[in-house]
Residue frames as a rotation matrix with the C-alpha (Angstrom) as fourth column:
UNK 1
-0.524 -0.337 -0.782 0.64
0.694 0.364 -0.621 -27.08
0.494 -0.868 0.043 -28.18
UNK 2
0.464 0.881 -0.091 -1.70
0.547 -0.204 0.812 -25.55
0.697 -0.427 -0.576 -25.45
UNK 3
-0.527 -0.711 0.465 -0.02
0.259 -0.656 -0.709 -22.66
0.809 -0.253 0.530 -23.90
UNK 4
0.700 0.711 0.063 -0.97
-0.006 -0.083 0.997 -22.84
0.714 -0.698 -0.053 -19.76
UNK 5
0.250 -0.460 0.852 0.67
-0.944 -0.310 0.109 -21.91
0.214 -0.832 -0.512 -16.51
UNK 6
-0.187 -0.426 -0.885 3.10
-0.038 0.903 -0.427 -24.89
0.982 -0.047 -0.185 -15.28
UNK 7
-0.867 -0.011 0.498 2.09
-0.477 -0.273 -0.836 -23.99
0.145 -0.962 0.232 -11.94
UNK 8
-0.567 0.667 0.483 -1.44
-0.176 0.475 -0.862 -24.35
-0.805 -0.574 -0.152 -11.81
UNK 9
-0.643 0.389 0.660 -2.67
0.763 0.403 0.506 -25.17
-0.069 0.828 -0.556 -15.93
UNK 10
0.374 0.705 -0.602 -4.74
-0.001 -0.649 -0.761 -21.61
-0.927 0.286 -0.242 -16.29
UNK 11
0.472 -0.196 0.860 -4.18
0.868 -0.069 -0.492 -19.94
0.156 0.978 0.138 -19.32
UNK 12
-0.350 -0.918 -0.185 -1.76
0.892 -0.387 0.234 -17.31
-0.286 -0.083 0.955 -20.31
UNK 13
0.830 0.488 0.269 -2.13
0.520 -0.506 -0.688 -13.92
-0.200 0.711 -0.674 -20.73
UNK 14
-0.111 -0.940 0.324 -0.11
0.990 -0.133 -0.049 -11.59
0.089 0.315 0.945 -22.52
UNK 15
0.537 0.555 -0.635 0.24
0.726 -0.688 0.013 -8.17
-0.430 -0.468 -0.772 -21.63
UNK 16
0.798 -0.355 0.486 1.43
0.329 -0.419 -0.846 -4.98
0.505 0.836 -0.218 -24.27
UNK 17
0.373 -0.905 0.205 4.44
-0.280 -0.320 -0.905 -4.25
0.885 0.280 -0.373 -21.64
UNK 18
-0.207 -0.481 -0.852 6.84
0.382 0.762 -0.523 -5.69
0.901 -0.434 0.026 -19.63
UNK 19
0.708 0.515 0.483 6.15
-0.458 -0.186 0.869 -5.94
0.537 -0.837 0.104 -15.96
UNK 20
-0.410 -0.911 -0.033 8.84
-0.706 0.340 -0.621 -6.96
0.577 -0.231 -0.783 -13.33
UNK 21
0.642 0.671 -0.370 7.54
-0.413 0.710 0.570 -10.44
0.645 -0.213 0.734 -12.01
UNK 22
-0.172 -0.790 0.589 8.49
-0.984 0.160 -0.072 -13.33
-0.037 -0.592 -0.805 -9.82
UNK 23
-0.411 0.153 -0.899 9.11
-0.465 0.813 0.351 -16.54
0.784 0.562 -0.263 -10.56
UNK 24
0.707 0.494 0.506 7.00
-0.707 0.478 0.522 -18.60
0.016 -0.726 0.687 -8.52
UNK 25
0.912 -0.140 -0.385 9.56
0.170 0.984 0.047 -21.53
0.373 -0.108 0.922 -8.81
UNK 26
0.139 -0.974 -0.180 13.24
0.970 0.171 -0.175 -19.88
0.201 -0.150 0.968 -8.03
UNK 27
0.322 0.082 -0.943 12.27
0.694 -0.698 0.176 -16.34
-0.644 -0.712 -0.281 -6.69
UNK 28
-0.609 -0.778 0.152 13.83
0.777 -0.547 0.312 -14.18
-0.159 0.308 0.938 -9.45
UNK 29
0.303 0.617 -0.726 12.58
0.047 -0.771 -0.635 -11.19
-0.952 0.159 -0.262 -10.42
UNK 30
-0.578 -0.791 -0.202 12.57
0.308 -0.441 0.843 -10.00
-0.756 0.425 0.498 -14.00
UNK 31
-0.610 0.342 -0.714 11.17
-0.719 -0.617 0.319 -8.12
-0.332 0.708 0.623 -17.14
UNK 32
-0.684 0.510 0.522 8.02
0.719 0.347 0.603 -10.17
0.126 0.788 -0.603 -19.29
UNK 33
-0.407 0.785 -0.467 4.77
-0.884 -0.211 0.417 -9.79
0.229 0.583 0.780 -20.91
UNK 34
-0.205 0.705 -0.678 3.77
-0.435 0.555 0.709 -13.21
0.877 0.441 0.193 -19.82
UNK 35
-0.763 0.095 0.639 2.12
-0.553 0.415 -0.722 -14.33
-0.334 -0.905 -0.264 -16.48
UNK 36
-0.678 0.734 0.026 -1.01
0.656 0.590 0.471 -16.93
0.331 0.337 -0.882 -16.43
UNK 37
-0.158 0.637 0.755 -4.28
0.086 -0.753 0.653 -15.45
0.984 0.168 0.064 -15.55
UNK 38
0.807 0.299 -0.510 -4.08
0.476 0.182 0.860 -16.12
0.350 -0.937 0.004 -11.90
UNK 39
0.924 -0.317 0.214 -0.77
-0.287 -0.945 -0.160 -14.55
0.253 0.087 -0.964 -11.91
UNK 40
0.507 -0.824 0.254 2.39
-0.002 0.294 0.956 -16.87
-0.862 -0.485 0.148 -11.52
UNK 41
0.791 -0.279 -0.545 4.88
-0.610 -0.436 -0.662 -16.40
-0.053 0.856 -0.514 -13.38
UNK 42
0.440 -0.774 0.456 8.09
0.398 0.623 0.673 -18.74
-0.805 -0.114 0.582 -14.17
UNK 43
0.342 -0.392 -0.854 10.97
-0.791 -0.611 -0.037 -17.29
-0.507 0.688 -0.519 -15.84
UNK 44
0.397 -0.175 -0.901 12.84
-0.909 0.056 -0.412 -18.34
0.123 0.983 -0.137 -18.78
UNK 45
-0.514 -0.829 -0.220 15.36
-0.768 0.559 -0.312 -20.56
0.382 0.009 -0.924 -17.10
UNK 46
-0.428 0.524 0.737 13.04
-0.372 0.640 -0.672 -22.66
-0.823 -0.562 -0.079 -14.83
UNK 47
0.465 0.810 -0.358 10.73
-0.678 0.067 -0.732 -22.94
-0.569 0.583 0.580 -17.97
UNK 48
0.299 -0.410 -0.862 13.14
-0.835 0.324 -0.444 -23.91
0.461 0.852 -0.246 -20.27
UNK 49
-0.165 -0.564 0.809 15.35
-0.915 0.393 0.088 -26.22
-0.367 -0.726 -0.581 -17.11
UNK 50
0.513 0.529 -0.676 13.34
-0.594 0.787 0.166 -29.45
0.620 0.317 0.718 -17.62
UNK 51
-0.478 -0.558 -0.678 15.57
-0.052 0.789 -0.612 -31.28
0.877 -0.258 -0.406 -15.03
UNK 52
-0.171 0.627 -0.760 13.78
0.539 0.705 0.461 -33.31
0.825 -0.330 -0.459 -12.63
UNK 53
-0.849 -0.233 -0.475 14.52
0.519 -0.536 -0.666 -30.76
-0.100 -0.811 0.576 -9.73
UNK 54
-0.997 0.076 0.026 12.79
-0.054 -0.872 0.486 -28.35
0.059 0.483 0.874 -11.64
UNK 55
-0.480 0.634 -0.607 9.68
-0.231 0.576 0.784 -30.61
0.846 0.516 -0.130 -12.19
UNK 56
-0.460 0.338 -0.821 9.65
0.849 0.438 -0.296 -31.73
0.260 -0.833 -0.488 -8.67
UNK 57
-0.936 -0.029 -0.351 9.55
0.235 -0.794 -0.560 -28.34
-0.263 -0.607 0.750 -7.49
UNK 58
-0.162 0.987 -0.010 6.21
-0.785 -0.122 0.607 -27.02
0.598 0.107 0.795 -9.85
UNK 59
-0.239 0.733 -0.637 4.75
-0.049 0.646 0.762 -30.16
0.970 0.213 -0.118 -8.48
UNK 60
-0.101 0.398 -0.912 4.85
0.995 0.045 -0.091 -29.61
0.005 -0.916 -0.400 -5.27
UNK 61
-0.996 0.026 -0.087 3.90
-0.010 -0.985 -0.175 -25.90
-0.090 -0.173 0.981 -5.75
UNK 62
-0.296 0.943 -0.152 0.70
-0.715 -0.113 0.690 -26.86
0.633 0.313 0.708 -7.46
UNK 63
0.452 0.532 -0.716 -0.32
0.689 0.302 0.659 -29.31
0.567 -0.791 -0.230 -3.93
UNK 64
0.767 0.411 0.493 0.89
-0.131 -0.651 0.748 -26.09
0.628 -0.638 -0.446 -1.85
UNK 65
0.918 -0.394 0.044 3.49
0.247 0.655 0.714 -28.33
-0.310 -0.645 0.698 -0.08
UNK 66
-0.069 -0.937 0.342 6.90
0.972 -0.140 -0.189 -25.97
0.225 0.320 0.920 -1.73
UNK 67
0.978 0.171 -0.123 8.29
0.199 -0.941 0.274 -23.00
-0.069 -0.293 -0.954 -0.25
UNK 68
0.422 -0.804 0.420 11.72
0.187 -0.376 -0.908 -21.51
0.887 0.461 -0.008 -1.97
UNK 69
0.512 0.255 -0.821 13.76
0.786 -0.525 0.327 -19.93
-0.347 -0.812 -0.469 1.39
């Protein structure tokens, strides 16, 4: 499986320590090592979610047209 940003399909990179991020899809902050190369990050839960909400949301992040409030 091809490992790329659900946001916008870059590749990942991985970095040697954790960094506090934000998810681009549900605002959290927390601890990784993994952002794409453009820099969005999506934590664990959103990643993992798979429910249609979830889905909608990346898609309309990657046409610009989603903003979290």
């Amino acid at each position: 499986m091809k490992e790329e940003c659900l946001i916008c399909k870059a590749p990942l990179a991985y970095m040697e320590t954790d960094t506090v991020m934000e998810c681009a899809v549900c605002h959290k902050k927390e601890a990784s090592k993994t952002r794409c190369v453009k820099g969005h990050y999506v934590c664990n839960e959103c990643h993992i979610a798979g429910s249609q909400q979830s889905q909608h949301m990346i898609w309309r992040l990657r046409r610009g047209t989603y903003s979290a409030a």
